[in-house]
N, C-alpha and C positions, 0 to 999 in steps of 0.2 A: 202095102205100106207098113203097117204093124210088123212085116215078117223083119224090115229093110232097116226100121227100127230096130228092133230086135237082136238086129247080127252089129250094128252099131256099137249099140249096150255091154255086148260083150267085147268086141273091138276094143271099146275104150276102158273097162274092166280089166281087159287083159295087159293092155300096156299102163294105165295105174298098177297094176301090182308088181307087174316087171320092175317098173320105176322104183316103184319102196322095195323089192328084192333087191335092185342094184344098189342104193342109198345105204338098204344095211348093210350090203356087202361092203362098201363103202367104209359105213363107218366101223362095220368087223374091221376092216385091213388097220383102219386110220389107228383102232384103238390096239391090234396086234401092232402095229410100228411102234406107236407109243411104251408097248408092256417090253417091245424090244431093246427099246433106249433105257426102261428101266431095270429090266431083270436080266435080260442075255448079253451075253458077251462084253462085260464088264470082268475087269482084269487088274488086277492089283497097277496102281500107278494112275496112270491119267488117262479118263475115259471123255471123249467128244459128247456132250448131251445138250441138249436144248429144250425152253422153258418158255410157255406163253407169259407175256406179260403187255397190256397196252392191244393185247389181238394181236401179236405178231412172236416172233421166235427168237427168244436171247439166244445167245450162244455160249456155252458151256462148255468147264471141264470141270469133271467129278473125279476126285482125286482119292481110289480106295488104297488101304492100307493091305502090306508083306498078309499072305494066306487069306484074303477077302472071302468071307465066305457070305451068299446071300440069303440062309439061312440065319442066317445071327443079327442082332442089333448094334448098331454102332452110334457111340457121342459122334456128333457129327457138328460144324462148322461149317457157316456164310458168311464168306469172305469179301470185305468190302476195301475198294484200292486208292490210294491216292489221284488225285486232279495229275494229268488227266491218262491216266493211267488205260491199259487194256488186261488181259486175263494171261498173257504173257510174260507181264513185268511183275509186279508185287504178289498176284495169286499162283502165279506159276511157283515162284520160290516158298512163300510159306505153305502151297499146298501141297507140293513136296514135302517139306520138315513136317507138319503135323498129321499127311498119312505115314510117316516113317514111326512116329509116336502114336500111330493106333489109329487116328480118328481117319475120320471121310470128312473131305474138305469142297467145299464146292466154292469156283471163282468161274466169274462172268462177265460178258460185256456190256455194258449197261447200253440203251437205247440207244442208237446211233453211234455206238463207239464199235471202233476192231470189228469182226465178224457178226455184230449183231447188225441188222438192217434199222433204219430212220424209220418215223412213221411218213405213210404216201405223202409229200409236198413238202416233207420237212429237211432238211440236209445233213447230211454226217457230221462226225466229228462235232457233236454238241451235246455239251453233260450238264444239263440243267438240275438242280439239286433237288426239288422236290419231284422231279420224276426217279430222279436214284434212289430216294426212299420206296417208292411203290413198287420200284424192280425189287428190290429187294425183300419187301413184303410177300411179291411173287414166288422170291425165291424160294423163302420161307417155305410158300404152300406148295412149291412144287417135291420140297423134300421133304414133305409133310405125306405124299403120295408113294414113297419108294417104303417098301415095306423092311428095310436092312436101317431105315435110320429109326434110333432113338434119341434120345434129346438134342435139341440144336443149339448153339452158341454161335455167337456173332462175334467178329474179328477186325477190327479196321484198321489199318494203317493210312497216317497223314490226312487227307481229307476222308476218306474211310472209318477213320475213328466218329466224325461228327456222322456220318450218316447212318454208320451202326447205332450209336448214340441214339442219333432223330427215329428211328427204327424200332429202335428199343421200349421207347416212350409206352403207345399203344400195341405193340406186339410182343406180348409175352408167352410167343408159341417158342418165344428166343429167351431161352432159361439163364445163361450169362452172357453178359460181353466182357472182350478184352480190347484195350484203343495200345497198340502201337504209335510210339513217336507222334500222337494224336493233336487232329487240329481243332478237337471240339470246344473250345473257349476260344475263336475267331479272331469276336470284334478287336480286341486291342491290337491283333496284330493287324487285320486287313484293314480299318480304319483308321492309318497314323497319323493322317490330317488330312483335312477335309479340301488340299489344295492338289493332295494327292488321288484322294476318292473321289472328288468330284470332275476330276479331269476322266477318271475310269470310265464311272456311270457317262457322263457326255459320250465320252469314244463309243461305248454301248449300245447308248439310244441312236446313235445316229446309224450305226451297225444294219440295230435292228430294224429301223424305217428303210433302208438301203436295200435288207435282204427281203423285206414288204414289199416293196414298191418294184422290185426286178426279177424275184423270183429267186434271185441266184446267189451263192454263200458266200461268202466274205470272211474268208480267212485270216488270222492272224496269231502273234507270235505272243502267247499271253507273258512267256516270262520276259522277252524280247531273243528267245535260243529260236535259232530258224532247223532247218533239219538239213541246210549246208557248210554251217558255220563252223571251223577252227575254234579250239579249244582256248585258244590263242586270242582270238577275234573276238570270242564271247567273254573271254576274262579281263580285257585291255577297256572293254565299253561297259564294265558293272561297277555299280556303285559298290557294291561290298564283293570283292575278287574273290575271297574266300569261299562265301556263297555261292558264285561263280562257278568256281571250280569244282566244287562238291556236284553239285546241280550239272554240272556237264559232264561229266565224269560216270554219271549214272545215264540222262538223258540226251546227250548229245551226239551229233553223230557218228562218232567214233566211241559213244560211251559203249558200257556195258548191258544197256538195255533200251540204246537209244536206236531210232528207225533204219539204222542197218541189220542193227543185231534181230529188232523184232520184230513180224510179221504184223504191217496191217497199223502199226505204230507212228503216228507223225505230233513233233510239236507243235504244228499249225493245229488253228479251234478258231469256231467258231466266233466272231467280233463282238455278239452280244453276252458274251458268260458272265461279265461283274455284274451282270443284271441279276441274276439266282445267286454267284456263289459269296458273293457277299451277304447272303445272308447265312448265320449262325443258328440253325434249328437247335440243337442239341444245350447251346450254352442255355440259351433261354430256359428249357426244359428241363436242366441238370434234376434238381429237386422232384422232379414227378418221376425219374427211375428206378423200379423197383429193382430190379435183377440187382443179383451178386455181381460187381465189378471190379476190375483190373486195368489200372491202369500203368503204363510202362513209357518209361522216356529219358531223354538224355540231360542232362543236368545242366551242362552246357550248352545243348542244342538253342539256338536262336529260338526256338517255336514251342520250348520250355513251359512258359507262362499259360501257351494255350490249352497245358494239361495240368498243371497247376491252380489256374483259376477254374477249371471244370471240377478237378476234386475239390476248392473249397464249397462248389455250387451242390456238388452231391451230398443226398442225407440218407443214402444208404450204406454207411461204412465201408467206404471201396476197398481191396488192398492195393498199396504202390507201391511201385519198383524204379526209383531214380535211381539212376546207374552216370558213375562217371566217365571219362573218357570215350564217349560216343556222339556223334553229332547225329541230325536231324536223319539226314540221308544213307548213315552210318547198318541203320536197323534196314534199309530196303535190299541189302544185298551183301556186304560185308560176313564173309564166316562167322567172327567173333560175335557181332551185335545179334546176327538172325538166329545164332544157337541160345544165345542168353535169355532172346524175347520167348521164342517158342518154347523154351524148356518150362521158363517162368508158365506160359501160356498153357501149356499141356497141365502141368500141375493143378493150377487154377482151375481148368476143365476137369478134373477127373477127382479133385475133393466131393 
């Protein structure tokens, strides 16, 4: 009995240590894949990488600069995009121009947007703001791990600007930011009265008791642009045409960056969004930023004010760049506008 014992002991001895040899080997591989994504095969322009955030795997492009070498340190850049934006449309174009001026640019798809996955029971296509901030914070720490970056700066465009902003607050591993055509002083624009906000939030609430109660998503057209509609169609039924047409022109489906052109891209979201994105982190916050700031906007743009009342909010002497003849939507893709924002941008970074 002792002997039968005995050959047991070792029995189960011998497959425990198999087990933790295979687990390291395991997580040797897991952490060789990882050292892969970060140090091999990385190539001037735009590299596919991904980032835990939430326990799951954003989706990435790291975008290095002409002669990348990974030896060397580089100013580096976390790119934050407009509502409702993917790593296609706004990060694709500046992460282009600012590795073209030197830097490593990183743009991604925030939680359930574009190639990044939902979390388990939750459904795509929904950009809720105070988890955009935490992606981001991720991001932070994920470029905080690649041994080629040196100082990071944060970048946002349109709704991008308030989350870099809210980002910026408590994370000062982000040495400056810069807000493109920025939405971070909100309230005045998203709250034009309360017969309008209040119809929002109602559509919202009932959204989200709707996607409670069934499981299932409930999509809808936040600007009222569908991803089959004429440009025609979309500018005949808006209250400001001009608006209209700017806005489809970029996102619509014959636009330049609208769900034909982009992969993974659709104007349909989520029915509960005025539920988060009605809220303004950043205005509230303005006053507690330490970082160097830059902010950049169109003088005429409709969405003026919301970078306007954010430099009066700041008491860290920002620099600004009102610039005329460019409207809102003008900076996301326009030659003129994206070479003036990032030129200013690059500057800015590299004082």
């Amino acid at each position: 009995m002792k002997q039968v014992i005995a050959i047991l002991s070792i029995l189960i001895l011998t497959v425990s240590c198999k087990q933790k040899q295979n687990q390291k080997n395991s997580a040797n591989n897991t952490l060789t894949n990882k050292t892969v994504n970060k140090m091999e095969n990385l190539k001037a322009g735009k590299n596919s990488v991904t980032f835990t955030s939430f326990g799951v795997e954003l989706a990435g492009d790291l975008y290095l600069p002409e002669g990348f070498d990974a030896n060397k340190k580089y100013k580096t850049i976390v790119g934050a995009s407009p509502f409702p934006q993917v790593k296609g449309q706004i990060p694709a174009t500046y992460g282009t121009e600012m590795a073209k001026r030197g830097f490593i640019f990183l743009g991604f798809d925030y939680l359930g947007m574009g190639d990044s996955p939902a979390l388990p029971g939750e459904h795509k296509k929904s950009r809720y703001m105070f988890r955009l901030i935490e992606n981001t914070w991720d991001a932070v720490s994920y470029l905080g791990t690649l041994p080629f970056v040196g100082d990071i700066y944060g970048l946002g465009v349109c709704q991008g600007g308030s989350i870099i902003a809210s980002a910026a607050v408590t994370d000062h591993r982000i040495k400056k930011i810069a807000t493109v055509s920025g939405m971070m002083a909100a309230d005045a624009f998203q709250w034009v009265g309360r017969e309008v906000t209040d119809a929002q939030i109602a559509a919202a609430n009932a959204s989200m008791q709707k996607q409670y109660e069934t499981g299932e998503p409930d999509y809808v057209a936040p600007f009222g642009l569908t991803d089959e509609q004429s440009r025609e169609e979309f500018v005949a039924a808006a209250a400001y045409p001009a608006m209209a047409g700017e806005t489809y022109d970029y996102y619509g489906r014959d636009g330049v960056k609208g769900p034909k052109a982009v992969e993974n891209y659709s104007n349909m979201h989520i029915g509960d969004q005025a539920m988060q994105s009605l809220f303004s982190i950043g205005e509230a916050y303005a006053d507690k930023i330490v970082q160097p700031t830059l902010v950049v906007y169109g003088k005429t743009a409709p969405t003026a004010p919301c970078s306007t009342q954010f430099i009066d909010k700041l008491t860290n002497n920002p620099e600004v760049l009102a610039l005329e003849g460019f409207s809102h939507v003008d900076f996301y893709y326009k030659p003129e506008a994206v070479k003036v924002s990032t030129d200013a941008v690059a500057e800015f970074f590299n004082k």
